[in-house]
C-alpha positions in Angstrom: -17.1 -113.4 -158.7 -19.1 -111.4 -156.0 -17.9 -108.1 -154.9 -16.6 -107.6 -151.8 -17.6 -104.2 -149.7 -15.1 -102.8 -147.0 -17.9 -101.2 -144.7 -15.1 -100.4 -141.8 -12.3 -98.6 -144.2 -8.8 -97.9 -143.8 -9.1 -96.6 -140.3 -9.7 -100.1 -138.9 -6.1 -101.3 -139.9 -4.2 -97.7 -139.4 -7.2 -96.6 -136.2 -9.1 -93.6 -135.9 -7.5 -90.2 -135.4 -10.1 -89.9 -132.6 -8.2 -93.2 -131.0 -4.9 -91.5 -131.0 -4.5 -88.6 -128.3 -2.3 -86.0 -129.7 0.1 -84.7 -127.1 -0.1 -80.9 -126.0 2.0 -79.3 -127.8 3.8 -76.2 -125.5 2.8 -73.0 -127.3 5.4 -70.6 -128.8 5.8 -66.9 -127.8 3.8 -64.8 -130.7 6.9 -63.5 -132.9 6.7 -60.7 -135.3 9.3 -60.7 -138.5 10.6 -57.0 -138.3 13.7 -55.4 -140.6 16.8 -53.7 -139.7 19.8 -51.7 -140.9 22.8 -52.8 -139.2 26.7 -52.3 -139.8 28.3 -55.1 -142.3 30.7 -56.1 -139.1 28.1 -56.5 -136.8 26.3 -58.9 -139.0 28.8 -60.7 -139.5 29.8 -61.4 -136.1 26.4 -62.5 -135.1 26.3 -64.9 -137.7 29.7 -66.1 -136.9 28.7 -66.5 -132.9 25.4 -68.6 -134.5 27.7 -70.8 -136.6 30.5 -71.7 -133.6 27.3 -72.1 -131.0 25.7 -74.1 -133.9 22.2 -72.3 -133.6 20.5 -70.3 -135.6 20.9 -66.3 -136.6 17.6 -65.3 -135.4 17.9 -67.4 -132.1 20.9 -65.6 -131.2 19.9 -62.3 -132.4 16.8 -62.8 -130.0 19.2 -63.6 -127.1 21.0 -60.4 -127.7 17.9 -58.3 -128.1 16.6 -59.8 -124.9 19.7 -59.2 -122.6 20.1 -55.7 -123.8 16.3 -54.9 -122.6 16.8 -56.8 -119.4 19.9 -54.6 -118.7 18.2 -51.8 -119.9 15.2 -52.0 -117.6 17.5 -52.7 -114.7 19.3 -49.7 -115.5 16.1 -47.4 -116.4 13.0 -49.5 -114.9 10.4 -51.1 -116.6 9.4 -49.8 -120.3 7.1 -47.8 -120.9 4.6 -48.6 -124.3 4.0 -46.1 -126.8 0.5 -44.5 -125.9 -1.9 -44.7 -128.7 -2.2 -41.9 -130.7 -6.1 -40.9 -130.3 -8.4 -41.3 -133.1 -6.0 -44.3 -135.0 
């Protein structure tokens, strides 16, 4: 019995990831995971809106965040950032 050599591969049958274009993915906004202290009763409310809308905690939580600086800035104007202190 002679042996038998495979000189194209696997990627003849399944193609060449080169062969394939890849779609463009849209990218995300950068996040940051931050911490904080709230009341016990308005946790629970937020996770209770998340679990009637069927989305999750964080999404809603963002949506919240977001429409209290939007009403915030039209109230007060745009926000200021927090200068840098000098020499950090």
């Amino acid at each position: 019995m002679s042996k038998k050599t495979f000189t194209t591969g696997i990627d003849s049958v399944l193609g060449s990831p080169a062969e394939t274009p890849t779609p463009d993915k849209p990218t995300k906004p950068q996040s940051h995971r931050a911490t904080f202290i709230m009341e016990e009763a308005d946790v629970e409310k937020i996770r209770a809106i998340a679990y009637w809308e069927r989305r999750k905690v964080t999404a809603v939580a963002n949506d919240m965040i977001k429409s209290y600086l939007k009403s915030y800035e039209k109230k007060n104007g745009d926000i200021q950032p927090i200068p840098k202190e000098a020499g950090k």
